[in-house]
N, C-alpha and C positions, 0 to 999 in steps of 0.2 A: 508561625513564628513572627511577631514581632520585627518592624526594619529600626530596632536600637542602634543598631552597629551607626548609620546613617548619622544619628543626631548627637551620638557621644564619642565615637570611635577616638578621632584623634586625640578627642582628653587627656585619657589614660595610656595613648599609644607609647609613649616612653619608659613610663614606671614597667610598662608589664614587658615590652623588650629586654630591662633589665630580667625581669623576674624567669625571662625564658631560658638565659644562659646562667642563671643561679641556679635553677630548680632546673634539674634532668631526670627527676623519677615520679612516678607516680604512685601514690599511695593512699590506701582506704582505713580509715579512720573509724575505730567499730566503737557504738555505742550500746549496749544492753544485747550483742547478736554476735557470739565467742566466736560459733560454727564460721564465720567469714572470714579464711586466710586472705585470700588473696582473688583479684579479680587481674588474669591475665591478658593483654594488649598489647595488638600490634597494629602498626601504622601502614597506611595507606600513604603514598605520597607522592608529589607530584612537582618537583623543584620549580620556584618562581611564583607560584600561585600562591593563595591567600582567600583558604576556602571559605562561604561565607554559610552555607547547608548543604544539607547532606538526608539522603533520603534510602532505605534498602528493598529493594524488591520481594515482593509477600511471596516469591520463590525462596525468599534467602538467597539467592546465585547472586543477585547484582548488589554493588553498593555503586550510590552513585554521587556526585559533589560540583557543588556549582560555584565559580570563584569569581572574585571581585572584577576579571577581564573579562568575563563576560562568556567562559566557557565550560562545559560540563563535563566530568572524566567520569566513567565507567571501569568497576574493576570488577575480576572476575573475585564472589566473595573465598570463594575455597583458596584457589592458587595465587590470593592477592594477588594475581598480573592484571595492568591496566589494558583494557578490549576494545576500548572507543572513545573518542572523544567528538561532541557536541561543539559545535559552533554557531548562533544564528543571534544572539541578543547583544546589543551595541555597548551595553553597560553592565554593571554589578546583576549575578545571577542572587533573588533575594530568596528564593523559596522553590523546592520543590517535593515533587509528587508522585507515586507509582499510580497507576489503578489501579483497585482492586483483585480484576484477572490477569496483571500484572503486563498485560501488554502494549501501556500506551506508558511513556514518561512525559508528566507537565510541568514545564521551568518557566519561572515569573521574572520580570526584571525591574529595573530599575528605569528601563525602558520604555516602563506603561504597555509592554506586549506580554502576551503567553503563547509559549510554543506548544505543542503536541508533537512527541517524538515516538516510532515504533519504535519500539526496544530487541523484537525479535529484529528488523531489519536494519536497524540505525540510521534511519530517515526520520527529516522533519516530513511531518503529517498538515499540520494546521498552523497558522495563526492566528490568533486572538485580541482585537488591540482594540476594544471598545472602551477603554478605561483613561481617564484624561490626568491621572497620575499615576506615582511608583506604586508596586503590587504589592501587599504587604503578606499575602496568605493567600494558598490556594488549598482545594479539598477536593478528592474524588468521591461522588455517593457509591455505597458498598454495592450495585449494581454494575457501576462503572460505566453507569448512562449520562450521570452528569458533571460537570465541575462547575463549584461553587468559588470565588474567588471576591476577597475584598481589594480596598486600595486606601490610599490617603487622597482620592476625590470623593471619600466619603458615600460610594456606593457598595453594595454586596449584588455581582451580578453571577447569575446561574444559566451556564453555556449548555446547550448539546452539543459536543465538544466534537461529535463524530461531523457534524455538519459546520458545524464552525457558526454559530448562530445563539445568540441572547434570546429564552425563554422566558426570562424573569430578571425584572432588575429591581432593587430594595434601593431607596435613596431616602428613605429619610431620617437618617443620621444627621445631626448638626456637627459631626465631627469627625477624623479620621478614622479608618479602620483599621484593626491590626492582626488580626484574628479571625476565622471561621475554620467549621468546622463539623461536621455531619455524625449523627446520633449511628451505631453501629447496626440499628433497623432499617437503617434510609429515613426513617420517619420525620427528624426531626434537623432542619440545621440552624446550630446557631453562627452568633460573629456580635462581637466584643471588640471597641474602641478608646481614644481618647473621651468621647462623651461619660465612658464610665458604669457603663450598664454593658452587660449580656441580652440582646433578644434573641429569642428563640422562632421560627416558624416551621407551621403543619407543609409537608414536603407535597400531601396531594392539593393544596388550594393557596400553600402559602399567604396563609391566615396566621396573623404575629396571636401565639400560644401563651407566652410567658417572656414577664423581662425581670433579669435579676440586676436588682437594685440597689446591690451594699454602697454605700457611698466611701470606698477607700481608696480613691485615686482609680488614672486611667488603666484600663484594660490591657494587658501584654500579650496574654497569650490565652487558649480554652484549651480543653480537652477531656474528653469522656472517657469513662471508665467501660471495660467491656461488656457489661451488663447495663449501660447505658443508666446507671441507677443514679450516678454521682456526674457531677462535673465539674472540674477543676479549673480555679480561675487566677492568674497572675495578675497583681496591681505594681503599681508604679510604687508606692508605701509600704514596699518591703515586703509581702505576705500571698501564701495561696493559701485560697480558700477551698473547702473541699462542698459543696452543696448536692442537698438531697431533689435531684431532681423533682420526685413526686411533691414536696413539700416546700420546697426551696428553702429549708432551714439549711443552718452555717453546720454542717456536722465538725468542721476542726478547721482551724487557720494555722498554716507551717510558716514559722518565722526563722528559720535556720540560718539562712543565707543575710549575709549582712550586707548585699545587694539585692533590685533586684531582679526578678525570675523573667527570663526572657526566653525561655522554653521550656515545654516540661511534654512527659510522655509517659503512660499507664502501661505496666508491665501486662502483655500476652492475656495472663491470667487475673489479670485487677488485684493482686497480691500487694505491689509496690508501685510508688510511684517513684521518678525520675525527674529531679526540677535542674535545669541550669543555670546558673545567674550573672550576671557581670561581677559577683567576686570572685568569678575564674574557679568554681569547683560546681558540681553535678551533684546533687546530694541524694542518699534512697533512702526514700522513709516509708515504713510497713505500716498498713492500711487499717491492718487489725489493731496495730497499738498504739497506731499512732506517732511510733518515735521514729527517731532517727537512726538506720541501722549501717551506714556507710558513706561516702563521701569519696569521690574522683578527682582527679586535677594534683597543684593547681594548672591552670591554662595559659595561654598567651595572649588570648582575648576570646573567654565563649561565647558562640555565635548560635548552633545550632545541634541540635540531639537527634535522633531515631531510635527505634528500636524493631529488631526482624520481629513476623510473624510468630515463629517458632517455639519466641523467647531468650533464643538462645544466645545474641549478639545483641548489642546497642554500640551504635556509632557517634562522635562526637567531634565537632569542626572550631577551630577555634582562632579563624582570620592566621594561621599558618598554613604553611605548605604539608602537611598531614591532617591524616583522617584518622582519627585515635576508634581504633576499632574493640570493641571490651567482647572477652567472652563467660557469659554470664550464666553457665552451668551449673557455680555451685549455691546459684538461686533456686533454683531447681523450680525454675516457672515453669509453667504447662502452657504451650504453645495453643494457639487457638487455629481449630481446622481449617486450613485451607480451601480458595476456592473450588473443587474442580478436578480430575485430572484435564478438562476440556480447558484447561483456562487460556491455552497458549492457543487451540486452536479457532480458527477465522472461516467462519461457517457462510456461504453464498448469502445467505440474506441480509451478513452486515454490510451486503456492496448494497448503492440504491441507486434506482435512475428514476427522476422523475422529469415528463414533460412540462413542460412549460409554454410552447407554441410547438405541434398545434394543440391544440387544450382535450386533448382525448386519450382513453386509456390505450395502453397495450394490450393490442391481438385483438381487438375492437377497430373495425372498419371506418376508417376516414375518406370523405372525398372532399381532394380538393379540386380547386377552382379553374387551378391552370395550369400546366407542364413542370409551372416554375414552384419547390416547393422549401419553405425554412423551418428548420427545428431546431430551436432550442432548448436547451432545460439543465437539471443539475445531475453530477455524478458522483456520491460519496462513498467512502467503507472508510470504516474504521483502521484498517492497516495502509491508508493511502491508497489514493487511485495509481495503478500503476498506466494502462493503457483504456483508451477507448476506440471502438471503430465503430463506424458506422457505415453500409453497406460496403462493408470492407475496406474502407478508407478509414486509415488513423485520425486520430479527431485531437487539436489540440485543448485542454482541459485547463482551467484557471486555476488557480488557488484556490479561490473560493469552492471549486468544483465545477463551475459555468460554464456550458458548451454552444457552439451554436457551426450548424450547417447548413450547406446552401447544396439543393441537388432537384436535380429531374426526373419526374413522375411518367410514366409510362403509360399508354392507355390499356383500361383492363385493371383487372385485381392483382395485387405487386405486394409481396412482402419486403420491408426494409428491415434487417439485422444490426441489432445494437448488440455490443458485445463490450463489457467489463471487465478486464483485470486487474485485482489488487496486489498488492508485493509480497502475498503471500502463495500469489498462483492461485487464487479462489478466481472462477468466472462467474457471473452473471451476462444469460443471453434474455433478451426480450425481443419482441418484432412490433413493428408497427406496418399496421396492414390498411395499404391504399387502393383505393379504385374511383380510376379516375374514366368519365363518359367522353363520349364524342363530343359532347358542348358543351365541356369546356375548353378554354380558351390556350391557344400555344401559346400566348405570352397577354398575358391581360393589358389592355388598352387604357383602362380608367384606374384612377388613382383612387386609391379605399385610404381616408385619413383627413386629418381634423389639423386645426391651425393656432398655434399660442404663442400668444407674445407675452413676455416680461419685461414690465420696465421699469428698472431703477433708476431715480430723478432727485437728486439731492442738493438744493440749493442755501440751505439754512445748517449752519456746525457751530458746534458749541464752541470749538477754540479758534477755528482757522475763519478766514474771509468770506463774508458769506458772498452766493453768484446770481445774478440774474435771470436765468433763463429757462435755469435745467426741466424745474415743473413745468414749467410753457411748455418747451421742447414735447417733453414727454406725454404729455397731455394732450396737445397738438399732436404725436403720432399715432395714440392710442385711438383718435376721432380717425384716421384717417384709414387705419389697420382695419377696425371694424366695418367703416363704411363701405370702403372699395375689396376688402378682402376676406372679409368675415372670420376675421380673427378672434379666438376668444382671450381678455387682454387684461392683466390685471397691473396695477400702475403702484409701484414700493414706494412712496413719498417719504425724503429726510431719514433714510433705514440708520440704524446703527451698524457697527461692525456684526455684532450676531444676528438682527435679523436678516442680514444682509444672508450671513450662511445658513439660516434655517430655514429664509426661503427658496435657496439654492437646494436644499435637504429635499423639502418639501417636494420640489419638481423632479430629485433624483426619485425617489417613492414612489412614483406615478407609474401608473403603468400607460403601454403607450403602442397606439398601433405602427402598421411597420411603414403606413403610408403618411404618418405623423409628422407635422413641424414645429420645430418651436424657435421662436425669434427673441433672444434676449438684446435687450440695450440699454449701457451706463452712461450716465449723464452726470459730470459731478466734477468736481476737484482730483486731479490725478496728481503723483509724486515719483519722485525718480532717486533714487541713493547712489551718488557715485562711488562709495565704498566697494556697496555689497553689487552695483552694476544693476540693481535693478527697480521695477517701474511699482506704483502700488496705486489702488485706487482708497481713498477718502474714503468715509463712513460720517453723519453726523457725530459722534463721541471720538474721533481720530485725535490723537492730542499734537498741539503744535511742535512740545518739547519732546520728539520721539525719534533718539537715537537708529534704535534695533526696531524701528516702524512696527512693534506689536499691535498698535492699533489701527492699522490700516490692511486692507486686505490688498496683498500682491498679486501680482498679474502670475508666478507661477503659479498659486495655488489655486486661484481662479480659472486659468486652463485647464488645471487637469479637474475640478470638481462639475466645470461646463464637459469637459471628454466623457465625465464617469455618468451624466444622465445617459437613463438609456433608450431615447428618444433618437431615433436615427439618421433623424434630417437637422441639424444647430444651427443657425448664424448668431454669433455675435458683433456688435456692434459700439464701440465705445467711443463718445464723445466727451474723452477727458483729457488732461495734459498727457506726454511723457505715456499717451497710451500706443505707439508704436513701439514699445518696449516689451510687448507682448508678445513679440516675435516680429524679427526686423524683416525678414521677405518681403518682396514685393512682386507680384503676377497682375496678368489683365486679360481679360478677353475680349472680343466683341457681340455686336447685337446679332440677334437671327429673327424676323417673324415670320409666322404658320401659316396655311390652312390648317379647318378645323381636326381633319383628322390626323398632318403632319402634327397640329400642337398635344393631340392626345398622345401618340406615339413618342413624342419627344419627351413631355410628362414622367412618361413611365421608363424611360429610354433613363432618365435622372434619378428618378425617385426610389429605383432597384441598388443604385448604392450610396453606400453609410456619408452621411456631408457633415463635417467639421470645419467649418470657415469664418474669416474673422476681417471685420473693417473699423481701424479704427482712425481718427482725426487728429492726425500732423504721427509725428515719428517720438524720437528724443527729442520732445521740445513742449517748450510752453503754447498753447491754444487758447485761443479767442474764445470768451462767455457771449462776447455781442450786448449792443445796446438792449437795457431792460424792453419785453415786450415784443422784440424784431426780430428772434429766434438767435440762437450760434451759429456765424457764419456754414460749419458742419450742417448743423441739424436743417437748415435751411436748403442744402443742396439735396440732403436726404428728406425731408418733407415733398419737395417737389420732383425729385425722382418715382416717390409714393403717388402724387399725385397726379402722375403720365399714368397708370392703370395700367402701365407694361405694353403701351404700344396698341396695336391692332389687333395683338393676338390675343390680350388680355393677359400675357406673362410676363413679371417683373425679374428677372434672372441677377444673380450677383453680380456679373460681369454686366450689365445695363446700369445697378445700383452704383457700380464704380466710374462708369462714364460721369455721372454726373457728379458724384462728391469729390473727385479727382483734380473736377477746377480750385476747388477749395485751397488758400494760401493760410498755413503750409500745406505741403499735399497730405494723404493718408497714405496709409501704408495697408495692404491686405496677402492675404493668403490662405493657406489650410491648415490646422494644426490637428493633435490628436489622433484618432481612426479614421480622419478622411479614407476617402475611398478616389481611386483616380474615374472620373468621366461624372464625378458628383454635381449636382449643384442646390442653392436652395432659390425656394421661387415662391413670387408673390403673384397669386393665381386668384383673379378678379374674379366674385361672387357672381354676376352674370354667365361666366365660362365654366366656373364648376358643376352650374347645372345642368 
């Protein structure tokens, strides 16, 4: 379906208010088809709402409807009583979905998100929000392995929806989407937009097939006939097209509706089709002749159609507080076979656990290294993780499915027990089978892991003031990273706003050992909004005149996108204005130095947990750039803190890094943010010492 409502709604919202308390009946309008008395209807309703689609489950039991607030009602379809109601999308519900084996409901928003709901349980399952506009259409393939779903950012992307994960993304549309739609083989999906064509692609290589190219305005809606022979296409200039797939000839163009078609749907049997239009009526027109054999409504604003499995129902939402439910008996379609009697049930293998560290199968023998042992990895089913334990300890579980444990290894061969439940009561057990020798180590001594620096260094912008120092700075730290500490360092010069985020992207992507460090630092133009109370960092492209700072990247989004890598040692470092707005705290510790085998044990005594920490130069305030060429008073305390090599012991620790930037006027500000971990630290551990 089409998001019309969006760009014309209000227009007509008056005339048709009228038109709601004139007209109180509905009636079908027979053209050349005598046999059609009467198509009886009853409502669904839900006071206050203002449904915007509507979707029925391929049991027939459910109908279900998604409204302008943003929440989804369930009725039972026999005894019309309402059974549940959905809540999870912040705006307008635009579209939704059953699967196929009818166990999963998928609701799209206007929120740029997609839910995944168990219908047997009435739980949210997933979310979906890889889409950078509103949803215009989602689709289940007739397996019910995947959902296809377009937007108006002009992509078609294709989830496995049980993991919550983009397979396939289509982006080369120069326009928006409004439409997709999957062939009733799985074989084939298409998706239909503003640009005004239909492509089609091969489902096993997603090789673009066929593009139909009538040039009659943009695209509203697709939909295939059940023998996948035909597919029906709505334009913006009034007309559906009926096309022979095999041949892509025009077999009939329906001009009925004197608006137009903003949904339509193939009767069960491919007998009729079902068009709705913004002039507020539903028209059926027979396939075989072509005409027009009845007509629904009028409406208070149509929005959206269904029709059951069965045949035997078709549903209709029309921006009121009812769900105009039709029963369409004396069509006498022939309902098309259902999935399954298995369809409801949730078989062990839809639960899945895979490892992720340590990188080896289940029931296959690991050894590790030392007492101390981490597992992470992912846990998904289809009906929702309900629990997980691992050696009998409950495991907390992400959204995403992400787990991760922290336990001790026993010497000798040890089975550890993973154990999955989903919300249907299905388990899945697997074991992971350790054996750990005498040498290895109770608690390992030496740090296993690698060193990166990022630095961003922006001294030249297109609208705002340009600075003195920042590439010096940066350039000057990156010499002094690799020499003394063998940093691998790569230097952002003048980034824009987005590559600022893609090479943030970039580093979240990475995979990354557990004895890993990464050192980021911004260099640049920082900004502060006494409105909104918060601090933003510049971008070359940042514009001067920028109320709602969309061109600048903020210090919240920037903490949590630095939390989200998953590198488990971070410092960040920011030498910009107004960069104490990143979190006002203020901590300090002191220095310690080693012997050699106190400084290994201390090492690892830090490097066992998660560091999230941040220093940046002055608080809520304006900062010194420094005379061109002499560094920023900051960077200058931090170069030569860098340039002590950490003392005697060869460790540079955060708390030594603030002794020295501390004298700095104004002062800095530091602390932890994010997954810190308490007894953390990050450290700059001199090349001579690591060896």
């Amino acid at each position: 379906m089409a998001d019309c409502g969006l760009v014309s709604y209000e227009k007509n919202r008056y005339i048709n208010k009228m038109k709601k308390y004139l007209i109180l009946f509905v009636f079908l309008s027979i053209k050349g088809f005598s046999q059609l008395k009467t198509i009886p209807e009853t409502a669904l309703s839900k006071a206050g709402s203002e449904f915007r689609c509507v979707a029925i489950n391929p049991d027939n039991r459910i109908v279900a409807a998604g409204d302008q607030q943003g929440k989804i009602y369930l009725w039972d379809a026999v005894s019309k009583s309402l059974i549940n109601t959905f809540e999870g999308h912040k705006e307008i519900v635009i579209a939704l979905a059953f699967s196929h084996d009818g166990n999963f409901l998928a609701s799209a928003g206007r929120d740029n998100t997609i839910i995944i709901w168990s219908t047997r349980q009435g739980v949210k399952v997933k979310t979906l929000d890889r889409h950078k506009g509103t949803i215009t259409s989602i689709a289940f393939s007739p397996d019910s392995h995947l959902l296809a779903s377009g937007s108006i950012d002009k992509k078609v992307l294709v989830w496995d929806f049980i993991e919550g994960k983009v397979i396939h993304t289509i982006g080369d549309s120069q326009k928006e989407i409004t439409s997709v739609a999957f062939t009733h083989d799985g074989k084939i999906l298409a998706a239909g937009g503003y640009e005004g064509s239909v492509t089609c692609w091969n489902t096993s290589n997603w090789a673009e097939v066929k593009k139909l190219n009538v040039d009659i305005g943009k695209v509203r809606a697709i939909n295939f006939s059940h023998d996948d022979k035909l597919i029906a296409i709505s334009r913006e200039k009034k007309g559906v097209q009926l096309i022979d797939m095999y041949s892509s000839y025009v077999v009939a163009t329906l001009k009925e509706h004197k608006d137009m078609v903003n949904d339509m749907e193939f009767s069960a049997d491919g007998k009729y089709l079902f068009t709705g239009s913004l002039d507020n009526t539903v028209k059926i027109h027979d396939l075989e002749s072509k005409k027009l054999v009845g007509s629904l409504g009028p409406y208070y604003y149509f929005s959206s159609i269904n029709g059951s499995v069965d045949g035997q129902q078709l549903a209709v939402v029309d921006l009121s507080e009812k769900v105009h439910l039709y029963d369409l008996k004396e069509l006498a379609i022939k309902g098309r076979s259902r999935i399954a009697p298995t369809q409801y049930v949730s078989l062990t293998e839809d639960i899945r656990i895979t490892l992720l560290e340590p990188n080896t199968p289940f029931d296959s023998v690991f050894i590790p290294q030392s007492n101390r042992l981490t597992i992470k990895g992912t846990v998904t089913s289809k009906n929702g993780v309900a629990s997980l334990t691992i050696n009998n300890q409950e495991i907390k579980v992400a959204e995403n499915g992400f787990f991760q444990h922290e336990t001790t290894v026993a010497l000798g061969r040890w089975n550890i027990p993973f154990v999955a439940r989903d919300f249907n009561n299905n388990i899945l057990s697997k074991t992971l089978v350790t054996e750990r020798t005498a040498n290895a180590s109770e608690d390992s001594h030496f740090r296993n892991g690698k060193d990166y620096a990022l630095i961003i260094a922006s001294d030249q912008y297109d609208e705002l003031q340009h600075l003195n120092n920042p590439i010096f700075d940066g350039t000057a730290i990156k010499k002094d990273l690799e020499e003394y500490y063998g940093f691998e360092t790569k230097v952002l010069p003048n980034p824009t706003k987005a590559q600022i985020q893609k090479e943030i992207r970039n580093y979240t992507e990475r995979s990354y050992a557990r004895g890993d460090q990464l050192f980021i630092f911004f260099a640049g133009h920082g900004e502060f909004d006494k409105v909104y109370k918060m601090g933003y960092i510049a971008a070359r492209d940042s514009k001067k005149e920028d109320d709602v700072k969309d061109s600048y990247l903020s210090y919240a989004n920037l903490r949590e996108y630095v939390n989200n890598i998953p590198c488990e040692h971070i410092l960040l470092v920011l030498d910009v204005c107004y960069g104490g707005t990143f979190n006002p705290a203020v901590a300090s510790r002191g220095q310690e130095d080693f012997t050699d085998m106190d400084r290994q044990r201390f090492i690892m005594s830090k490097i066992k947990y998660r560091t999230r920490k941040y220093i940046t130069s002055g608080g809520n305030t304006y900062v010194s750039d420094g005379i061109k060429g002499n560094h920023s008073p900051f960077a200058r305390k931090f170069i030569e803190a860098l340039r002590s090599r950490g003392g005697a012991d060869g460790i540079l620790t955060f708390s030594e890094i603030v002794s020295y930037v501390e004298k700095v006027d104004p002062g800095p500000t530091y602390n932890e943010f994010g997954t810190n971990e308490p007894g953390s630290d990050f450290m700059f551990i001199t090349d001579e010492k690591k060896k």
